[in-house]
ZAKOLZA-661435 format. One record per residue (C-alpha): x, y, z; residue in three letters. Coordinates in nm, 4 decimals, padded with zeros to 6 digits. Layout:
BEGIN
          X          Y          Z   residu
          X          Y          Z      ALA
...
% end
This chain:
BEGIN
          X          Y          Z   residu
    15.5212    11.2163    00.7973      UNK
    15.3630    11.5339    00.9955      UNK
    15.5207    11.6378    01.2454      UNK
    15.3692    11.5227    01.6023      UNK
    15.3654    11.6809    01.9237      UNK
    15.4002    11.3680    02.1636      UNK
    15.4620    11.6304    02.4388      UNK
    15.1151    11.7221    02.4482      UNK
    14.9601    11.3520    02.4628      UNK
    14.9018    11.2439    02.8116      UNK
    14.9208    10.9649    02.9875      UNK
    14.5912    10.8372    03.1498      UNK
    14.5232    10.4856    03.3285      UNK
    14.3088    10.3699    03.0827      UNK
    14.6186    10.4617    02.8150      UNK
    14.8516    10.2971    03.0321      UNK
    14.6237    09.9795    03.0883      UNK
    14.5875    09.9877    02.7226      UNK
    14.9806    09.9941    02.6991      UNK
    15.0609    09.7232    02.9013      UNK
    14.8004    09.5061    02.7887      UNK
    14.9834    09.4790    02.4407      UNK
    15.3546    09.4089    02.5913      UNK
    15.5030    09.1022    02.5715      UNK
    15.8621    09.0998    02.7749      UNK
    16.1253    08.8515    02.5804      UNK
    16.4765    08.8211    02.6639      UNK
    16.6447    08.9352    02.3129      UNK
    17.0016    08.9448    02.4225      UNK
    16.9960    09.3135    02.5510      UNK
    17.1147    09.3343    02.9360      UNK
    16.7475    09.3440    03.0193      UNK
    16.4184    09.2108    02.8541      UNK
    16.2680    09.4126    02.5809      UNK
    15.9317    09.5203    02.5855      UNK
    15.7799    09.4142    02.2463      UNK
    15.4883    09.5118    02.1124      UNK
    15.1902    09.2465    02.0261      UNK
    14.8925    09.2960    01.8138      UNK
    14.5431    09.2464    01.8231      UNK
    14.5955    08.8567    01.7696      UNK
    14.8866    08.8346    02.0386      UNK
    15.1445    08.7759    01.7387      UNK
    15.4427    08.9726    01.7812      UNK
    15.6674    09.1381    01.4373      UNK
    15.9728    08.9459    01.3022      UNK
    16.0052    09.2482    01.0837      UNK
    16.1975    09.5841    01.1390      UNK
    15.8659    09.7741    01.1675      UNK
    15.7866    10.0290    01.4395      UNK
    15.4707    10.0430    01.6187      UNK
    15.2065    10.3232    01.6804      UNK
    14.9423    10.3922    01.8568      UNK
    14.6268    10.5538    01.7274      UNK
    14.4528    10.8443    01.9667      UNK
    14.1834    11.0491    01.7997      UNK
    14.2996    10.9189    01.4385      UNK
    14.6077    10.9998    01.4604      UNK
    14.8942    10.7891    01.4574      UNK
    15.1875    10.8256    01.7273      UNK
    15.5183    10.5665    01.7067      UNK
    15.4688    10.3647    01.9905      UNK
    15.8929    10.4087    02.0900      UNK
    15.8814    10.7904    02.0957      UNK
    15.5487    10.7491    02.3010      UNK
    15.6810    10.5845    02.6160      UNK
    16.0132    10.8058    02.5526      UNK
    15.7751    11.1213    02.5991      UNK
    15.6123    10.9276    02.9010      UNK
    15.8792    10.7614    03.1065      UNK
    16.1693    10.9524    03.0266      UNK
    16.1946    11.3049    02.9252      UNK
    15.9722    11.5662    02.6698      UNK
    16.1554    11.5613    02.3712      UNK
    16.2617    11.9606    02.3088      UNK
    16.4665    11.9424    01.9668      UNK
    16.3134    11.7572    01.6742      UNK
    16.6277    11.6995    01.4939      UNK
    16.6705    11.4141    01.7611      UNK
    16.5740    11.0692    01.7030      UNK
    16.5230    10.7875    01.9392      UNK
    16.7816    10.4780    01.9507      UNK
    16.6928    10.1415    02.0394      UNK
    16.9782    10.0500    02.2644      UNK
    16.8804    09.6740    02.2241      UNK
    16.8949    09.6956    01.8323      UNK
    16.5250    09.5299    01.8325      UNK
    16.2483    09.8202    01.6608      UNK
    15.9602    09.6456    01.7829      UNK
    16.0934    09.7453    02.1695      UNK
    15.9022    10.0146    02.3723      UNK
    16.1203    09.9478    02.6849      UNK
    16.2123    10.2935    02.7868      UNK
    16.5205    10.2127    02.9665      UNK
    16.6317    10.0767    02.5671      UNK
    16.5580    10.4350    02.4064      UNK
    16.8431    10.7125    02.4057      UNK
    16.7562    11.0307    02.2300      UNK
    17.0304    11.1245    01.9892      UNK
    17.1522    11.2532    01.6636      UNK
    17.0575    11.0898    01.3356      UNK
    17.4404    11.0580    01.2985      UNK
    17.5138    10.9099    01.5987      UNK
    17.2036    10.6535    01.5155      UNK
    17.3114    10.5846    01.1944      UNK
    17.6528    10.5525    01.3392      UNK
    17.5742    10.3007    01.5841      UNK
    17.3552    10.0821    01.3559      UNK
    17.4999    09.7963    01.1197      UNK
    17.4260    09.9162    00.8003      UNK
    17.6401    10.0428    00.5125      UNK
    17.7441    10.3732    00.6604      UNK
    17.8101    10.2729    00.9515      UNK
    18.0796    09.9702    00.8544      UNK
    18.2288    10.2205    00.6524      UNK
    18.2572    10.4755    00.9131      UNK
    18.3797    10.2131    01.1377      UNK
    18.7258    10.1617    00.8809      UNK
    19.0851    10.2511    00.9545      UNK
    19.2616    10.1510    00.6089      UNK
    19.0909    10.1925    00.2326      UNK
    19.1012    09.8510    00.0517      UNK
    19.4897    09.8998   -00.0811      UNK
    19.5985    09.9206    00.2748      UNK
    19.6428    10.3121    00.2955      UNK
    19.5620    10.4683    00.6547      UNK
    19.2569    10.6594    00.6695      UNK
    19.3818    10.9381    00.9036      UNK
    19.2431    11.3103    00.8848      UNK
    19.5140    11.3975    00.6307      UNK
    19.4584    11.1139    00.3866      UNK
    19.0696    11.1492    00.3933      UNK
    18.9066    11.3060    00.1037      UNK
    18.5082    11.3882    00.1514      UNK
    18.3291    11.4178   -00.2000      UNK
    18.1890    11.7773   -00.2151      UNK
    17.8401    11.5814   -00.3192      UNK
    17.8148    11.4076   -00.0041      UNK
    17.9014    11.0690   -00.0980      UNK
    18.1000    11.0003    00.2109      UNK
    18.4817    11.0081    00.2344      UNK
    18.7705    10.8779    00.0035      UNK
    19.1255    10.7462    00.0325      UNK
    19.3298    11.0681   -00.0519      UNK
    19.6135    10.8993   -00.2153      UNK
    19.3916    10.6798   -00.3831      UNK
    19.1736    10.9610   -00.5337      UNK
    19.4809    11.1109   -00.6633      UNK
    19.6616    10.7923   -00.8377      UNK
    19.2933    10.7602   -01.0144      UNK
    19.2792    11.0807   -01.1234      UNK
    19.6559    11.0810   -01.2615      UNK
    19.5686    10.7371   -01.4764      UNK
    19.2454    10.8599   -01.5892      UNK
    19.4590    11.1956   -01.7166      UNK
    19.6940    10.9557   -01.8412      UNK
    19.4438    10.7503   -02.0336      UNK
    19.2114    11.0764   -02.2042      UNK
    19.6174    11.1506   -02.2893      UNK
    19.6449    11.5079   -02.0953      UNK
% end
């Protein structure tokens, strides 16, 4: 994806009426209602999709939009934008924090984030700083003492 200046795409009433005229507010389970964005035929995403709108033919995600608009420029692009509320299809600016991909990726659910999120490997051993391994290829982090009873039986096995 091109890279897009939303700092330089302003805000005008007719943008804003155009905005507002496309939010539905839902109660999702966040402290406050999330601003979802509807389509053309009032139907709103059950997907993980984010929205954009179109100005001149170009495409802008809708999130980063009203971050640009209602909150602050965005001066780094190695930022992203967090949905606070866990729910993409939310342009509520008061659910978007502008952070690191790690910390995003941190504070989602997925994989590397439940794996970040563990104190033991799965034979019980503590995963402190000086039992943590990280794979030179980037392939996250391994047990220590784990890595090294492996690599003793594997010697064992090829008979070194």
């Amino acid at each position: 994806m091109p890279v897009r200046d939303y700092n330089s795409i302003k805000l005008s009433t007719q943008r804003l009426t155009y905005i507002f005229s496309h939010i539905t507010v839902k109660d999702t389970g966040y402290k406050t209602p999330c601003w979802l964005w509807t389509r053309r035929d009032g139907t709103i995403s059950d997907t993980d999709q984010y929205y954009q709108f179109y100005f001149y033919n170009v495409g802008y995600v809708a999130h980063r939009l009203m971050y640009v608009w209602f909150v602050e420029p965005m001066q780094d692009d190695s930022l992203v934008i967090d949905h606070l509320c866990r729910c993409h299809p939310c342009i509520n600016p008061a659910h978007l924090e502008l952070v690191s991909v790690r910390e995003n990726v941190l504070r989602g659910v997925g994989v590397p984030a439940k794996n970040a999120q563990k104190q033991v490997c799965q034979n019980g051993h503590d995963l402190t700083p000086d039992n943590i391994y990280f794979e030179p290829n980037g392939n996250g982090r391994k047990c220590r003492i784990c890595r090294n009873v492996y690599a003793t039986n594997k010697r064992r096995r090829k008979g070194q």
